[in-house]
N, C-alpha and C positions, 0 to 999 in steps of 0.2 A: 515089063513092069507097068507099061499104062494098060492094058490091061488089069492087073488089081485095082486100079482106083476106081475104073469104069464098072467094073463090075458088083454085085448088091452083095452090101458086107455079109461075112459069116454068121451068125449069131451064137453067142458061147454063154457059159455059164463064166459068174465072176469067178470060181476057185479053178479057173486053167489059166487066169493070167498071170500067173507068178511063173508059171511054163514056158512063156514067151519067151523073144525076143526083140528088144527094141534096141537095136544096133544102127540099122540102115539110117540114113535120112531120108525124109520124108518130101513128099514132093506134092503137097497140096492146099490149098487157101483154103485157111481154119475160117471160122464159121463167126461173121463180126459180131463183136462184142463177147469171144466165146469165155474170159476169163470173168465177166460180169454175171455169166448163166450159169456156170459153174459155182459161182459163192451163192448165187441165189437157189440153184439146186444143195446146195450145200445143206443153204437152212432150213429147203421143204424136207430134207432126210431127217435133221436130227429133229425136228420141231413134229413132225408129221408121218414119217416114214415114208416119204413116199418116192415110189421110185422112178427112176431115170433112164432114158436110152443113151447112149453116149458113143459115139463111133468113131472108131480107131483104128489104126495100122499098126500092125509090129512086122516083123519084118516076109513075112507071107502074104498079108496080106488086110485089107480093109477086113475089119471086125465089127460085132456091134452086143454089148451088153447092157444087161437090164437091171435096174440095183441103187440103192443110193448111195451118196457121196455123204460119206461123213465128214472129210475137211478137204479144203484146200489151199494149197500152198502155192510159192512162187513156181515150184518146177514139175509138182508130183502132187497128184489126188489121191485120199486115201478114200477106198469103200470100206463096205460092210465086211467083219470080218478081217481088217487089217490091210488090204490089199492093195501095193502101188498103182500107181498109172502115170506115165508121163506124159507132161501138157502140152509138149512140144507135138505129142504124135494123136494127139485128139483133134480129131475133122470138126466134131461136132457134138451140142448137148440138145434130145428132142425131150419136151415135155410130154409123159405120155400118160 
């Protein structure tokens, strides 16, 4: 398992992560202030489109997708296209 974290995430398209699995728990120090970059990535999407890298675990392995956040919420980020994400399993939001 340290292994997956250590290693440079996957990159995927957002329509495979409703494929996922997010069962495991997660075993890494989210990224400070990540639920403040997250609203603020929120508003560059709907205001701007602009897109986000954002990196994540499900249960295989660190991930990393490209895309914007159209809301977020206490537990779950929605993208483009309708798409969950949950917050718990998010490492990190890069502006890119």
């Amino acid at each position: 398992m340290d292994n997956m974290i250590h290693s440079a995430p996957t990159l995927i398209e957002k329509e495979i992560i409703p494929n996922l699995k997010f069962k495991s728990e997660v075993n890494f120090k989210q990224q400070e202030n990540l639920k403040e970059r997250l609203l603020e990535a929120t508003k560059m999407g709907n205001n701007d489109h602009i897109k986000i890298a954002i990196i994540f675990q499900d249960d295989e392995g660190m991930k990393r997708v490209e895309t914007t956040i159209w809301a977020t919420g206490d537990k779950y980020i929605c993208l483009k296209g309708g798409v969950w994400l949950p917050i718990k399993h998010i490492k990190e939001v890069q502006f890119i």
